[in-house]
Backbone bond lengths (Angstrom), bond angles and torsions (degrees), N, CA, C in turn:
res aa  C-N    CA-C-N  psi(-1)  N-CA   C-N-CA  omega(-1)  CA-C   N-CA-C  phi
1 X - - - 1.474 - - 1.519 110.79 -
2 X 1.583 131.40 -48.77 1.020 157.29 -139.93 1.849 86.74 -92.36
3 X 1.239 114.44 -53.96 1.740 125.68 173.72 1.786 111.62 -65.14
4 X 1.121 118.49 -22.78 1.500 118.24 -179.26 1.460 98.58 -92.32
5 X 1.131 108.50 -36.32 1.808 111.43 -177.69 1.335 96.84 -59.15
6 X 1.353 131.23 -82.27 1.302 152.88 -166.17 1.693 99.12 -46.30
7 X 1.305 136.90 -35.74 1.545 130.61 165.02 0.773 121.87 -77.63
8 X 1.621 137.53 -34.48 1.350 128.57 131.75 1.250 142.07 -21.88
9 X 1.067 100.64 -62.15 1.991 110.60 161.47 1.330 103.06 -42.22
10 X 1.003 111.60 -72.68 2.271 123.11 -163.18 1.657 79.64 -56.64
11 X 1.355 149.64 -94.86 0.864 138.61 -135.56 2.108 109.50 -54.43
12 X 0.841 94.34 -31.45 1.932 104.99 171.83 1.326 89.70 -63.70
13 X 1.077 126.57 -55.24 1.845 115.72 -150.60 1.594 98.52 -87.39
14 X 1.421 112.58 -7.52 1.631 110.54 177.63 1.283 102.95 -82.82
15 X 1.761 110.33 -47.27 1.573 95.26 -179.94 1.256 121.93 -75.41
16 X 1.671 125.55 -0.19 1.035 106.74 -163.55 1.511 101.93 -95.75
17 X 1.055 128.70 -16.72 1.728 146.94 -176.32 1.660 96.93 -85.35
18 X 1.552 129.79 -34.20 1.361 133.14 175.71 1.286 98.73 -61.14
19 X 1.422 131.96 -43.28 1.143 122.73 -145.74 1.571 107.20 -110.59
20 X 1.075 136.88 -16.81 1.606 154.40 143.71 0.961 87.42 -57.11
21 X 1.340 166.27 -4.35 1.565 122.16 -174.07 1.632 82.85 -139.21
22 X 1.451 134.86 -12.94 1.274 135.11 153.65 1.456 127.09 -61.85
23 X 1.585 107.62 -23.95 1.258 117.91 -160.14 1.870 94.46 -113.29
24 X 1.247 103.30 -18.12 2.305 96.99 172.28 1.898 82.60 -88.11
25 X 0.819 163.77 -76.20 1.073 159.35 -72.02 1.479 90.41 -116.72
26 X 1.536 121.65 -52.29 1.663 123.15 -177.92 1.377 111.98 -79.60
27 X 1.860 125.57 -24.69 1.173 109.62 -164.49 1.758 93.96 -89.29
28 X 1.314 135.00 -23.43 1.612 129.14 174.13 1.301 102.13 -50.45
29 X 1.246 119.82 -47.92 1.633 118.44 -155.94 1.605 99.86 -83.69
30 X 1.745 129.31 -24.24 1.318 86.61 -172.64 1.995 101.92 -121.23
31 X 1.636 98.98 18.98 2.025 90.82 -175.48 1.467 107.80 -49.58
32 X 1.517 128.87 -45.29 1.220 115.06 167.34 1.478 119.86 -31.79
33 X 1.086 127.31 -54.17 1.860 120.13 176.60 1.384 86.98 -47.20
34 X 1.279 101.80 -75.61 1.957 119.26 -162.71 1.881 91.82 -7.19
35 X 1.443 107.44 -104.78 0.820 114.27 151.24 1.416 142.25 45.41
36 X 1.282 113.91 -93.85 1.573 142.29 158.81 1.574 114.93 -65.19
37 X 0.858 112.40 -21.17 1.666 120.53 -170.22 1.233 98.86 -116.35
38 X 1.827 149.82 -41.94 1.332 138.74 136.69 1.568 107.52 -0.10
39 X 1.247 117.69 -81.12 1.532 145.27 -156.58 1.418 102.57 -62.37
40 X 1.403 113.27 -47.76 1.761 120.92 172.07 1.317 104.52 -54.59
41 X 1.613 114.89 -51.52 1.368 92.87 -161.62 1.418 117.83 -90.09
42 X 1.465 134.87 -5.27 1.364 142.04 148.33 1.207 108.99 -53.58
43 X 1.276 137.66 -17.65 1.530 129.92 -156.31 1.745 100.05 -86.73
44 X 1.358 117.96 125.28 1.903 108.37 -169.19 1.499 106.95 -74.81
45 X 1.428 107.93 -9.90 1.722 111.83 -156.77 1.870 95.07 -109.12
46 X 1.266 84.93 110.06 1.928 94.03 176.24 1.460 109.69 -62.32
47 X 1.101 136.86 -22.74 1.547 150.01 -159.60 1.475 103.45 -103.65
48 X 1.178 113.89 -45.30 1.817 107.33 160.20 1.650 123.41 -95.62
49 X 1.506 109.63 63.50 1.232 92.35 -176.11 1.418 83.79 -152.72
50 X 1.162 110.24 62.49 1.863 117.92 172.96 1.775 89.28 -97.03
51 X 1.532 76.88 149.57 1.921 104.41 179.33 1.700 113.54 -45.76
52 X 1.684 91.94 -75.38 1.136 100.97 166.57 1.615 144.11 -23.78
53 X 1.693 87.98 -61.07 1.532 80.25 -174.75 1.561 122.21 -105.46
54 X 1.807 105.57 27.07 1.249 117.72 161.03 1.523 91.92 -78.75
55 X 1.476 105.11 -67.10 2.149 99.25 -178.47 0.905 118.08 0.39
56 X 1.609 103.54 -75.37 1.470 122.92 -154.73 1.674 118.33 -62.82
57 X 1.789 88.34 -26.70 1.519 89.47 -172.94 1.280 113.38 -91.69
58 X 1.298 133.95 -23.50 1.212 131.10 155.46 1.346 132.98 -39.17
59 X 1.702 110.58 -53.65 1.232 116.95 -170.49 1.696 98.30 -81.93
60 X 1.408 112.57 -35.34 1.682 106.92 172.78 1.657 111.97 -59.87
61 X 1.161 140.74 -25.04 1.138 128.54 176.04 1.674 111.92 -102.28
62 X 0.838 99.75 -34.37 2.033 117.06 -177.08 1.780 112.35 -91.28
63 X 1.465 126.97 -30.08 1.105 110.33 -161.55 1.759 114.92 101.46
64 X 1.067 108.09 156.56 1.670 127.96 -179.64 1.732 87.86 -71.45
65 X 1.208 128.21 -53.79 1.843 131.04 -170.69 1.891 83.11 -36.72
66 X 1.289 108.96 -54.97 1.565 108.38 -140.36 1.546 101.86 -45.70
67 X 1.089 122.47 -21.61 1.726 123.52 -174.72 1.342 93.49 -67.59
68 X 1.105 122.84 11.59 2.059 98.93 -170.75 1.679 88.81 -134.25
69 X 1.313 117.44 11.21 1.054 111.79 -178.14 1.940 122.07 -65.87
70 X 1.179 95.46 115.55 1.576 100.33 176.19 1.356 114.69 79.77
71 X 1.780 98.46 27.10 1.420 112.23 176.47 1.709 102.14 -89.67
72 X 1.528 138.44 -18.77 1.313 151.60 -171.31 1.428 105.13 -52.59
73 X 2.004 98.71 -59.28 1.817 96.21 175.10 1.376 116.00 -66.74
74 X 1.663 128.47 -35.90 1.367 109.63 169.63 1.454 142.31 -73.66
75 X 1.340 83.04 -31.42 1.905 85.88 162.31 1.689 105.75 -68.34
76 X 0.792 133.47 -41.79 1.645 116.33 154.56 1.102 147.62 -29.44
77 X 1.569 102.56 -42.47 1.240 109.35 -164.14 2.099 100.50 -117.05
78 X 1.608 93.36 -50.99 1.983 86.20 167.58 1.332 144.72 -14.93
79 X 1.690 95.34 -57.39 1.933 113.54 -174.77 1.579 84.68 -78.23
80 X 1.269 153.65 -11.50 1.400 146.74 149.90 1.592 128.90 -42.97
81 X 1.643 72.34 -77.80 1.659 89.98 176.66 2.117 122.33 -60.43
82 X 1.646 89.94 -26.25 1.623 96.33 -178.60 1.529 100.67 -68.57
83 X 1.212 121.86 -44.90 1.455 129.65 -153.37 1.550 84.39 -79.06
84 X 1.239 152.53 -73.29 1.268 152.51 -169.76 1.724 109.04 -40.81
85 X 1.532 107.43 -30.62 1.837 106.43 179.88 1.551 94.03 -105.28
86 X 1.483 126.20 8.36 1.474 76.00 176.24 1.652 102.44 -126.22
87 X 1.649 102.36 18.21 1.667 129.37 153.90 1.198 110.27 -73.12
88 X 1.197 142.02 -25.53 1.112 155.24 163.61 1.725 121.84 -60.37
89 X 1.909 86.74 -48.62 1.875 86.88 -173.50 1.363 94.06 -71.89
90 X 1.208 117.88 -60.49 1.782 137.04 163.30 1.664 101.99 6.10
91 X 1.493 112.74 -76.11 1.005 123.87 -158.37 1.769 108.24 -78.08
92 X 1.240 109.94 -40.27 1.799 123.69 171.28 1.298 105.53 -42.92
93 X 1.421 96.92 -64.26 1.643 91.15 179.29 1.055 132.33 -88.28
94 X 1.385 129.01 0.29 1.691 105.23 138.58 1.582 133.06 -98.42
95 X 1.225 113.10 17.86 1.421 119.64 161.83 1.443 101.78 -70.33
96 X 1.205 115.14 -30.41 1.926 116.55 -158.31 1.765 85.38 -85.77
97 X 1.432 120.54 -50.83 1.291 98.17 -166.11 1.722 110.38 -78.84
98 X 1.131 126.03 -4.98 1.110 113.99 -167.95 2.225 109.91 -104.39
99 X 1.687 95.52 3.01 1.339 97.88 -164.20 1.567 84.52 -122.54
100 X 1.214 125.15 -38.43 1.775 119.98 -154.48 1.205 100.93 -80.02
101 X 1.370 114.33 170.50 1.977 126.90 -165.80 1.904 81.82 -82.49
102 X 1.257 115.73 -62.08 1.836 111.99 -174.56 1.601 98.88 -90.63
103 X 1.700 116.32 128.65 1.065 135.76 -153.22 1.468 94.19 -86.37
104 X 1.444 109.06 -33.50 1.555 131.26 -176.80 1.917 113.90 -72.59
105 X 1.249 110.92 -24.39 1.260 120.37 -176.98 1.361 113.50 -90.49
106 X 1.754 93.30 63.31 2.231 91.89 -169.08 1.712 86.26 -106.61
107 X 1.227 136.02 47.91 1.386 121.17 156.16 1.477 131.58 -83.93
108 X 1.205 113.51 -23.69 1.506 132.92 -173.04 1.976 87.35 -79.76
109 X 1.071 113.47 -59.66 1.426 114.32 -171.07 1.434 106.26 -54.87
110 X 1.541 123.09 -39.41 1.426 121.56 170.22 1.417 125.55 -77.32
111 X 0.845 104.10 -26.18 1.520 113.10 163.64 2.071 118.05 -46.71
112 X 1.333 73.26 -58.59 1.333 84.25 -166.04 1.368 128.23 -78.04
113 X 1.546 95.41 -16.13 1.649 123.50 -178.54 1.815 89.77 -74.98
114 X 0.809 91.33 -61.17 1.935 105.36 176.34 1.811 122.04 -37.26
115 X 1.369 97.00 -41.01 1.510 109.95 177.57 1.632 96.44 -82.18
116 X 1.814 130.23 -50.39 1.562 97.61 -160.85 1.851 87.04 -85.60
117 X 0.891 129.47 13.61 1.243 119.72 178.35 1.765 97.47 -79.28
118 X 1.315 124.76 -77.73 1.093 123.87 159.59 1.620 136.26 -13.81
119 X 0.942 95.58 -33.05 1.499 112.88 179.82 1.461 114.80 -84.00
120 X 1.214 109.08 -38.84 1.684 138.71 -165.98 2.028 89.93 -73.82
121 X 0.954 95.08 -78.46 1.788 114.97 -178.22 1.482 95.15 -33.22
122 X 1.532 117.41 -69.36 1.541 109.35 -176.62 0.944 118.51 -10.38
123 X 1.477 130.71 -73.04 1.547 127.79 174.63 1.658 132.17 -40.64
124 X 1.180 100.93 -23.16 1.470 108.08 169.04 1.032 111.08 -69.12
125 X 1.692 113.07 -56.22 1.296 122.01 -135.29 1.696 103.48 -99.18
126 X 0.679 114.64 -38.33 1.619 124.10 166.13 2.033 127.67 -40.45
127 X 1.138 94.77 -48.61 1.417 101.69 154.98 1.668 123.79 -67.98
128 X 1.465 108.30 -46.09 1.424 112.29 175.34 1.227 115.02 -73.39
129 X 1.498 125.68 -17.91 1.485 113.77 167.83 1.848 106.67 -79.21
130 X 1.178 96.18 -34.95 1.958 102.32 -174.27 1.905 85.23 -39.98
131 X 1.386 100.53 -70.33 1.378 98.10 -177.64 1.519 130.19 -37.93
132 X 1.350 112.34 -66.41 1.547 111.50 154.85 1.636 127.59 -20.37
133 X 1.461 109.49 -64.80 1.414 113.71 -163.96 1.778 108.51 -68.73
134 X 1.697 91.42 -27.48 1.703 98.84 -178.68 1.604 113.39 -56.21
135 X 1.459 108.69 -30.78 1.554 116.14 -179.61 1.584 111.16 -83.65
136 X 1.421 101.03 -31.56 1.580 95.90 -165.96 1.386 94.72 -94.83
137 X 1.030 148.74 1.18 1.797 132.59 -162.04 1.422 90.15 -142.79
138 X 1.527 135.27 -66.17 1.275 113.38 -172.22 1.796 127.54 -100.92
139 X 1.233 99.75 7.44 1.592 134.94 165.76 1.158 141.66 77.93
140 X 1.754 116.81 20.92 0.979 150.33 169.97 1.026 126.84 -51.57
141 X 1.719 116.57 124.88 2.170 114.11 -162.92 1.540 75.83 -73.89
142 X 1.157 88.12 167.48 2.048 143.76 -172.14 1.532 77.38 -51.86
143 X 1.503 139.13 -78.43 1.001 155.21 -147.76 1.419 110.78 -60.98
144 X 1.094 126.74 -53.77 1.552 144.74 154.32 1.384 117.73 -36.31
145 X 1.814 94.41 -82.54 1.613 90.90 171.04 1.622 122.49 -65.05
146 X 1.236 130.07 3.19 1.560 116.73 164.46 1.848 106.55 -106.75
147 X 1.123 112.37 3.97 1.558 103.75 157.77 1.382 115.78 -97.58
148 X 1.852 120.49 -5.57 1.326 112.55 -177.82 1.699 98.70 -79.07
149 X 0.986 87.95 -55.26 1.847 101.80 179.33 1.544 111.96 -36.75
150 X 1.608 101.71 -58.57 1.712 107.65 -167.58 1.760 111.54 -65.75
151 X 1.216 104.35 -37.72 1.458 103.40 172.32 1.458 123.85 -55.96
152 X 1.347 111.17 -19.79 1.265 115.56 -169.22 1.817 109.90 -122.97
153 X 1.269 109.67 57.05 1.608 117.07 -154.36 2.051 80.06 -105.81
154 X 1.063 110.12 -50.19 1.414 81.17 173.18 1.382 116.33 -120.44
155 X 1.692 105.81 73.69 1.331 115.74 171.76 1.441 86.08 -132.14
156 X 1.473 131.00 113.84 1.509 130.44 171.75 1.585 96.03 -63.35
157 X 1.438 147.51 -15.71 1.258 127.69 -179.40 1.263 109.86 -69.47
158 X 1.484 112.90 -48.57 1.548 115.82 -168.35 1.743 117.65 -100.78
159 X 1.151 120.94 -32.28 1.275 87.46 174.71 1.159 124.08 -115.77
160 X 1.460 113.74 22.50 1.833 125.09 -175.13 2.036 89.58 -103.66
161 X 0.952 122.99 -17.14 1.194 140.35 173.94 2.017 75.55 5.67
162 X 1.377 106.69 165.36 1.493 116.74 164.21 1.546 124.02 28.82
163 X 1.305 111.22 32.68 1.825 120.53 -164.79 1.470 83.78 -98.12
164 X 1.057 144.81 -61.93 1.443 131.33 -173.57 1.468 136.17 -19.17
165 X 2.162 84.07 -60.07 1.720 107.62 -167.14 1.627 91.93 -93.85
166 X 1.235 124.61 6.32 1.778 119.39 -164.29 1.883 78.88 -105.67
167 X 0.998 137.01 -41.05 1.536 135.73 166.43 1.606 111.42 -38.40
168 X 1.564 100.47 -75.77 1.122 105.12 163.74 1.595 144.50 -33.10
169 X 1.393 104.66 -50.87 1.571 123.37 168.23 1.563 99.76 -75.79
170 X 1.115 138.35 -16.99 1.466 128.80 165.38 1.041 139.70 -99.59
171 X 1.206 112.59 -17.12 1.668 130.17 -176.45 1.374 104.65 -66.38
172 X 1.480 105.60 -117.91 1.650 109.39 173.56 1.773 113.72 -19.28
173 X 1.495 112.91 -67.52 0.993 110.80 -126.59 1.925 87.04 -85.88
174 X 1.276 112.82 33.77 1.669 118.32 177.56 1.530 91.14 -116.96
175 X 1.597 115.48 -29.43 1.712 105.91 -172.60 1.298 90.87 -79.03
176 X 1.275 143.32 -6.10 1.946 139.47 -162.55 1.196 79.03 -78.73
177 X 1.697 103.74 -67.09 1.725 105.85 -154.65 1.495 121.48 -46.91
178 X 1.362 119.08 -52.90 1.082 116.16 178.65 1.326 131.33 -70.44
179 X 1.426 128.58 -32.93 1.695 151.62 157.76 1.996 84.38 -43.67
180 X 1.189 127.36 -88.35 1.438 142.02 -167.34 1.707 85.53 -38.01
181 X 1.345 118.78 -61.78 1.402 92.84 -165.22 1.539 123.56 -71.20
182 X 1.168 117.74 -41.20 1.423 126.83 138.61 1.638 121.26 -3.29
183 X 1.038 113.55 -100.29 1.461 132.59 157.99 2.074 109.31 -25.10
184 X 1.072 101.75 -66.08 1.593 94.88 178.95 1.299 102.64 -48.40
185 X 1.758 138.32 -73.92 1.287 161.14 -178.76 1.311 99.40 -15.42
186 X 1.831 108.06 -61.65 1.347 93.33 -164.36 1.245 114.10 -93.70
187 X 0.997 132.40 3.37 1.751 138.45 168.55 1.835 96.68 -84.26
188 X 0.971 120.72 -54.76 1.535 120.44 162.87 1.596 117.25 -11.13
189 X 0.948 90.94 -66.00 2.004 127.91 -155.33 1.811 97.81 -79.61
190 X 1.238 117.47 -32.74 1.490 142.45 -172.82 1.106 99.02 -70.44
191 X 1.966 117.72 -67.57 1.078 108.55 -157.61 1.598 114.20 -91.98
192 X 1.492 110.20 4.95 1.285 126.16 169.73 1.521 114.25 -84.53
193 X 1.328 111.28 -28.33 1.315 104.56 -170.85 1.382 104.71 -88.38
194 X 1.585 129.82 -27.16 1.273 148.57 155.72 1.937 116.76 -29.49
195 X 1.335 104.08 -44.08 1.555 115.95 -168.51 1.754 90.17 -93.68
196 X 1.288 109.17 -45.40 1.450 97.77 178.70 2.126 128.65 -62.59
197 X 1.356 92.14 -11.29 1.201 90.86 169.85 1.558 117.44 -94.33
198 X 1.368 87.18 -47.99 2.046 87.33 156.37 1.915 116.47 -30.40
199 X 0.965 83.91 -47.32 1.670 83.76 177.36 1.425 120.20 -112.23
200 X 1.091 132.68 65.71 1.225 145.48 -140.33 1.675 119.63 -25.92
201 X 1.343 93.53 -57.45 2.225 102.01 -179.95 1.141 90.90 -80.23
202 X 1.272 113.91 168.64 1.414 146.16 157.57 1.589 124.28 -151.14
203 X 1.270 97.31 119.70 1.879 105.20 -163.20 1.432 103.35 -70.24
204 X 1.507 108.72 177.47 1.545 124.53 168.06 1.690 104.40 -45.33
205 X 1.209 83.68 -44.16 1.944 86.63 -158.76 1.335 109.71 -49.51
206 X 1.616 104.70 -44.75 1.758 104.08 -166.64 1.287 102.94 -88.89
207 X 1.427 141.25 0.20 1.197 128.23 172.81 1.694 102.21 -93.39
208 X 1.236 118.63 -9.22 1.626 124.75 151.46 1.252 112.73 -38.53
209 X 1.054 117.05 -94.79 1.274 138.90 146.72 1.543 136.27 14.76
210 X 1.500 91.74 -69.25 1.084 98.44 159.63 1.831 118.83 -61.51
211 X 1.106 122.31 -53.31 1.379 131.92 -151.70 1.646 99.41 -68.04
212 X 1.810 104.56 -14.20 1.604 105.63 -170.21 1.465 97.33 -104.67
213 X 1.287 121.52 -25.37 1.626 128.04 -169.58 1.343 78.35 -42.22
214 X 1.972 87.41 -86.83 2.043 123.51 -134.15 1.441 95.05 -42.74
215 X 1.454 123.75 -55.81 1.809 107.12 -160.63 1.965 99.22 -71.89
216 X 1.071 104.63 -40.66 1.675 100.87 -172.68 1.948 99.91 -43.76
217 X 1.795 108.72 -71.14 1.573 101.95 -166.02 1.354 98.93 -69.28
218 X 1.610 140.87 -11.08 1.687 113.99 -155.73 1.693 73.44 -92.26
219 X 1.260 150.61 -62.86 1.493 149.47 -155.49 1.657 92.48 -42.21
220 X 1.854 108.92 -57.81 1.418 75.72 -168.29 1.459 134.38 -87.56
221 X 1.428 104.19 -0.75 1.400 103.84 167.75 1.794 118.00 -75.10
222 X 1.114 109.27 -8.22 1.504 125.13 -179.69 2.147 101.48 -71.72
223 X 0.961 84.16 -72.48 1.478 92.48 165.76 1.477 123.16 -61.81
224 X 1.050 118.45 -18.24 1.969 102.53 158.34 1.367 104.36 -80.50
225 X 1.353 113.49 -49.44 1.730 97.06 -177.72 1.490 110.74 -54.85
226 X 1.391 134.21 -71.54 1.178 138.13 -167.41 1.651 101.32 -26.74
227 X 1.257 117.02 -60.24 1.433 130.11 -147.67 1.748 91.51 -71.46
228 X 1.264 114.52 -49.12 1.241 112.79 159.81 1.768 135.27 -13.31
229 X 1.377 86.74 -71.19 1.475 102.09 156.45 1.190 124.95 -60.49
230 X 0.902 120.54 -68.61 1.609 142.63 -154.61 2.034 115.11 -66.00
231 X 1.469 97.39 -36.96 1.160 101.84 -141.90 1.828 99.40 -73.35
232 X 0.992 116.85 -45.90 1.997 127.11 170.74 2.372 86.32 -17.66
233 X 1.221 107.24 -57.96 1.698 95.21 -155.74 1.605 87.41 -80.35
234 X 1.454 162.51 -55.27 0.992 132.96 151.10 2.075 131.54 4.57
235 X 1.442 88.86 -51.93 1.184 91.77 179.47 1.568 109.27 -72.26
236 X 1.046 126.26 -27.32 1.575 131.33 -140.74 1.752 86.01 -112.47
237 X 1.068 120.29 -27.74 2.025 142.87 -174.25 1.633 92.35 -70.90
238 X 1.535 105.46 -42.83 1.800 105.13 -163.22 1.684 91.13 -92.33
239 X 0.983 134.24 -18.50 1.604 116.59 -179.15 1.451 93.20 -96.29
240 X 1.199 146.40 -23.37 1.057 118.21 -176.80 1.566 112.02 -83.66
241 X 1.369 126.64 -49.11 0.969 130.41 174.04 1.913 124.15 -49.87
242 X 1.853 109.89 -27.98 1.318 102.83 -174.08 2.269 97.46 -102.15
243 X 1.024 117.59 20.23 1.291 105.77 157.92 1.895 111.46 -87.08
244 X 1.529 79.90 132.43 1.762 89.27 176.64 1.257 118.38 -61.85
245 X 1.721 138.55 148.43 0.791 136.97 152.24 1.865 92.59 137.70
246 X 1.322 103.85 -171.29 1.241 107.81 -172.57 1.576 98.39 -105.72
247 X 1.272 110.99 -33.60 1.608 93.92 -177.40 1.421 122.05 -88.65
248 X 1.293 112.16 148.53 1.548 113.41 -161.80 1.526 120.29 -116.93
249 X 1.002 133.44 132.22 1.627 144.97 -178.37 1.573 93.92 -41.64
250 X 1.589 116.76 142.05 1.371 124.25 148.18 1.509 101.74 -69.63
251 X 2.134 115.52 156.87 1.545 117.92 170.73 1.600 112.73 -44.73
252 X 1.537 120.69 -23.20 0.949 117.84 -152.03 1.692 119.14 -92.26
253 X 1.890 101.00 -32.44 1.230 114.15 178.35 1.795 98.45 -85.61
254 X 1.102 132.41 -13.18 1.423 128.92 174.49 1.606 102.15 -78.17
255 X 0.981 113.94 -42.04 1.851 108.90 -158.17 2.157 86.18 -86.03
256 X 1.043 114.35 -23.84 1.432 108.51 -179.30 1.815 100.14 -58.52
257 X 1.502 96.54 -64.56 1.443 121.98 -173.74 1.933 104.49 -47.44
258 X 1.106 95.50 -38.82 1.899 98.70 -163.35 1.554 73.73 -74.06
259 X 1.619 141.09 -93.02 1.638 139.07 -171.50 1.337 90.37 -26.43
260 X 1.395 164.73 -72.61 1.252 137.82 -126.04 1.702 112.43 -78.09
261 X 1.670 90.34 -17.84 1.652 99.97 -174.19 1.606 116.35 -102.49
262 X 1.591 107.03 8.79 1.571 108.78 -158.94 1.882 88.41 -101.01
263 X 1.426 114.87 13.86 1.692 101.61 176.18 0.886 116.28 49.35
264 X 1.283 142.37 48.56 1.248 138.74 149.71 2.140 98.81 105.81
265 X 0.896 93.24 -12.51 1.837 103.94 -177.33 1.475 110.32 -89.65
266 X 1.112 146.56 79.82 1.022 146.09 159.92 1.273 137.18 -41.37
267 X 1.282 115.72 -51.55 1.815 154.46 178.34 1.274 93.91 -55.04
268 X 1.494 120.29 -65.98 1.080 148.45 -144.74 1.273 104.32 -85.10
269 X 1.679 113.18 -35.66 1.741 109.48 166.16 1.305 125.88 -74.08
270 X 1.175 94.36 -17.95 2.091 102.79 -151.67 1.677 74.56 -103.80
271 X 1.428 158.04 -14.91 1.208 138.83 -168.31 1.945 97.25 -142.72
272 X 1.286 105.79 55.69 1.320 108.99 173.75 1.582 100.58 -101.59
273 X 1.397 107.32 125.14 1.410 115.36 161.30 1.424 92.43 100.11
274 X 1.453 132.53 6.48 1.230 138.64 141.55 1.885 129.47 15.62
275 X 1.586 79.86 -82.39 1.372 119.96 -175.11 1.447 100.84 -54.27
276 X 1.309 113.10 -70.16 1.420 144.38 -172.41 1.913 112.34 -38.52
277 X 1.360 88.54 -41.82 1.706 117.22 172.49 1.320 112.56 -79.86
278 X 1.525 130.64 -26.71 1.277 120.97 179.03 1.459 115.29 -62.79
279 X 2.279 88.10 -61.46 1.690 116.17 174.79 1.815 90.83 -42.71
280 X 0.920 155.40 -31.54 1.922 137.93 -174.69 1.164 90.62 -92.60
281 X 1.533 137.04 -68.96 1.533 127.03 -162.18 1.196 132.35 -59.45
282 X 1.466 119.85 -35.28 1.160 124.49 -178.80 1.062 107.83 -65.89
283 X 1.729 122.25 -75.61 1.792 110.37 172.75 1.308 127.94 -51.35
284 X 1.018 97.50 -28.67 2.149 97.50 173.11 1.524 106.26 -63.74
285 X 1.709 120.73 -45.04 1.374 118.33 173.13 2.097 126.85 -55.35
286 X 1.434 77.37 -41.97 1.740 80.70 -175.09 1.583 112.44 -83.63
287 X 1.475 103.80 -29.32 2.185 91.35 159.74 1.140 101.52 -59.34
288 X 1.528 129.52 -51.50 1.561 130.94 -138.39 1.881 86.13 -59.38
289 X 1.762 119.42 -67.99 1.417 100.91 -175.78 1.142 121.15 -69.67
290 X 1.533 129.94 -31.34 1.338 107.78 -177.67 1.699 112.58 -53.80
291 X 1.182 126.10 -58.44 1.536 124.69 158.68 1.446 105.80 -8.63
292 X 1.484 108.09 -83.50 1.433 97.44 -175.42 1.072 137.62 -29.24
293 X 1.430 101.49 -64.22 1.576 126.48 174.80 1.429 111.16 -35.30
294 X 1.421 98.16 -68.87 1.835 95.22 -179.79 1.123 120.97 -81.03
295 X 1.417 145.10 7.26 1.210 158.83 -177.66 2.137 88.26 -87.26
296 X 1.272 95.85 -57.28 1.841 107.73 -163.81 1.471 89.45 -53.96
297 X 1.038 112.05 -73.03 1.706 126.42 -169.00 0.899 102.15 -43.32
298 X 1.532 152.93 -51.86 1.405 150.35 -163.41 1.693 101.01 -70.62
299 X 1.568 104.95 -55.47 1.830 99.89 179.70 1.209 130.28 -92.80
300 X 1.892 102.34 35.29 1.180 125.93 174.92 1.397 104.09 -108.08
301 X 1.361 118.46 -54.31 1.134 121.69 160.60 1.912 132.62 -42.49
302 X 0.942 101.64 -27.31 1.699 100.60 -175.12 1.842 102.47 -90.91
């Protein structure tokens, strides 16, 4: 009993160190998207909100720094929030294999670990984006925008600002990610292990390979689906959160307001800057697990 307890523990403290050092590692490499795509999706005018010549205009008025703008609260708070969801997947999926009739059928358990995980984080993460968007959309130093926020920690007007649609954008669409990555991994691993018996040995090299493939493509196919889902309350998360003032839109009067301005384009409002979000998610997703992965494996090994 005393030995199952004690591997339990180490395996929590593996994911939780996997996932902090999975979660600084993807958010450095992609706040520049962050960033640029913030600004897109505050922007009311669908026709001025090309990639490009937000770039240009940022760094022409702000500087090359400006891409990292209001990256301080997330690198703060990310390697947090990652390590807290991916203790979660950690733990989902081996409750499923160690409780379910198929040891192999841990998706429902990840799924779901994924959604209250998602849900859980909201609270973190929702204030630290208020902060974020305050720098990147209405242009407030780090210092500013985290005293507008902090002053107002128990005023639900001001600093829960966007806690509704930040639920929304996290819930489900965190059980996608992880179930999707799940699911890719082990069909991955299947159809690899399938060709490897076809050919009976298999050297160091290709089990390299392998260990760098599966988390690199299953992360990023994990993250197109999620974002899939998810991404419409993002949009509706960034208008509520980048209007000035202390009082804040319900999901409902924002997503009215975002359709009233999409001209007749709906699709096209609720998934503007789309693209822009993949190019950040996808590679931010597939370091974020490969990190893990080999981060786990290494302090599994010692």
């Amino acid at each position: 009993m005393s030995s199952n307890s004690n591997d339990s523990t180490r395996e929590v403290y593996i994911d939780l160190v996997a996932g902090w050092s999975s979660g600084a590692v993807s958010i450095f490499c992609s706040q520049p998207i962050d960033t640029v795509l913030t600004r897109i999706q505050a922007n009311k005018h669908l026709v001025q909100t090309k990639t490009s010549s937000t770039t240009k205009a940022l760094i022409g008025n702000y500087g090359i720094q400006s891409l990292w703008r209001g990256s301080s609260a997330m690198i703060g708070a990310i390697p947090l929030q990652n390590a807290l969801m991916m203790a979660g997947y950690g733990y989902g999926k081996r409750w499923c294999e160690n409780t379910a009739n198929n040891p192999n059928n841990v998706l429902g358990g990840v799924f779901i670990g994924g959604c209250c995980g998602g849900v859980a984080q909201s609270f973190l993460m929702s204030p630290v984006e208020l902060i974020k968007v305050n720098q990147q959309v209405i242009g407030k130093s780090l210092s500013s925008a985290t005293a507008f926020v902090a002053s107002g920690m128990l005023e639900r007007k001001v600093a829960w600002k966007g806690l509704e649609a930040t639920l929304l954008r996290d819930g489900i669409p965190h059980g996608v990610w992880f179930a999707s990555y799940e699911w890719s991994k082990n069909y991955l691993e299947r159809q690899l292990t399938t060709t490897t018996i076809d050919h009976v040995q298999e050297n160091d090299s290709k089990n390299h390979n392998k260990s760098v493939l599966i988390p690199l493509f299953s992360g990023a196919f994990a993250a197109f689906t999620a974002w899939a889902v998810g991404y419409p309350f993002d949009i509706i998360k960034t208008k509520i959160q980048s209007a000035e003032g202390s009082e804040g839109k319900t999901v409902v009067q924002a997503t009215k307001e975002i359709l009233q301005e999409s001209n007749g384009r709906p699709f096209m409002a609720l998934y503007r800057g789309f693209g822009l979000k993949i190019c950040k998610a996808v590679p931010a997703s597939a370091v974020n697990f490969f990190v893990y992965e080999s981060v786990a494996a290494e302090l599994r090994d010692k």
